[in-house]
C-alpha positions in Angstrom: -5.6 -176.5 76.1 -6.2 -176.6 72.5 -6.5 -180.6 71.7 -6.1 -181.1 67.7 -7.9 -184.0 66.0 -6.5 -185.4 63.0 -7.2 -187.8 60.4 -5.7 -188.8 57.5 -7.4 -190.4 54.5 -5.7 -192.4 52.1 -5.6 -195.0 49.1 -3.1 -197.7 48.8 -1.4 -198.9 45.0 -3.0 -201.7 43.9 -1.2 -204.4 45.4 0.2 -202.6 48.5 -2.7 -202.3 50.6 -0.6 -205.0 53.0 2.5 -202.7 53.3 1.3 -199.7 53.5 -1.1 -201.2 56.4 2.7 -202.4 58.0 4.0 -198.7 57.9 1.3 -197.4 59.5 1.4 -199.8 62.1 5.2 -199.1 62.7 4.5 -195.0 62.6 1.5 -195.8 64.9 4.0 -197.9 67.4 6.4 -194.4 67.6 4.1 -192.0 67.1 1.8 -193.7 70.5 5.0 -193.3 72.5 5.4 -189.6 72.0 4.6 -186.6 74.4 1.9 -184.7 72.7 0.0 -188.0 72.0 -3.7 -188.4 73.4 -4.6 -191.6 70.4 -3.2 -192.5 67.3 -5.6 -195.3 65.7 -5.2 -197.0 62.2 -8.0 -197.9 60.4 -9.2 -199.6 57.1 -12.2 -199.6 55.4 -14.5 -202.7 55.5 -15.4 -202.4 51.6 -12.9 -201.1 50.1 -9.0 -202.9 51.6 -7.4 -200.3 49.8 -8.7 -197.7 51.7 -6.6 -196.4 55.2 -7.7 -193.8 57.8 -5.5 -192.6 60.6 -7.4 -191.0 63.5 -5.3 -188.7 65.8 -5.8 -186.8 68.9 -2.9 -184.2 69.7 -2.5 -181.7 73.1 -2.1 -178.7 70.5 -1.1 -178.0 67.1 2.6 -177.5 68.3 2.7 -181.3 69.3 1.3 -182.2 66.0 4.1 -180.6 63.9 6.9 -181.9 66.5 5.4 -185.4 65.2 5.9 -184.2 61.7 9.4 -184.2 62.5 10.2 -187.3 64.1 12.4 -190.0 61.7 9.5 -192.6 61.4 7.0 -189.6 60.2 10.1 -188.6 58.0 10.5 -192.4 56.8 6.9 -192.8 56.4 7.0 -189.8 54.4 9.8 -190.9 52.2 8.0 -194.2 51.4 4.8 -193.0 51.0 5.1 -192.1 46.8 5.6 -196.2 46.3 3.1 -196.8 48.1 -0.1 -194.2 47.8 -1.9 -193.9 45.1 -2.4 -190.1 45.1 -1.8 -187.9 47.8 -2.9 -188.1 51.8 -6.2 -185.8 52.7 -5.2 -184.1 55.8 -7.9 -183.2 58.0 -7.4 -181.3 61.0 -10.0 -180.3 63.5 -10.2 -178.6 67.0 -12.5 -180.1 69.5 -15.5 -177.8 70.5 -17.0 -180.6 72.9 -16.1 -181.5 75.9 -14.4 -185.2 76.0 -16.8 -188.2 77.2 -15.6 -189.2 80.4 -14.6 -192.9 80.9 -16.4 -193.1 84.5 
């Protein structure tokens, strides 16, 4: 199985750092509850409040776009210009490792 990291850097418009940081915690709500998931964590920078990361673990690249799909993603999307201050670096990576195990 081909697991497919994501993450997904971006800036917040001055004075929306506090709502974008809600609709990533909605998208990361739905986007936790479907199939293909393995994580999705939301994280902000400690120096710079503005700043947002999404981390993302997916079972293959097919799961990944059938998230890209789903209404919230296509909400979040459609929100996202009043929110962002320029556009979201998408990263994508395939693990070469194998995964630390929790025993």
């Amino acid at each position: 199985m081909q697991r497919l990291t994501v993450l997904a850097l971006m800036r917040a418009q001055p004075g929306k750092s506090e709502e974008l940081g809600q609709r990533l915690m909605t998208l990361l709500e739905s986007s936790r509850r479907e199939a293909g998931c393995i994580n999705y964590d939301v994280h902000r920078a400690n120096e710079d409040t503005d700043a947002w990361c999404v981390y993302e673990n997916w079972r293959s690249p097919q799961d990944l776009e059938a998230h890209f799909e789903t209404p919230a993603f296509r909400e979040f999307v459609a929100r996202a210009p009043g929110l962002l201050a320029g556009d979201v670096d998408l990263r994508k990576y395939t693990m070469v490792s194998m995964p630390q195990s929790s025993a």
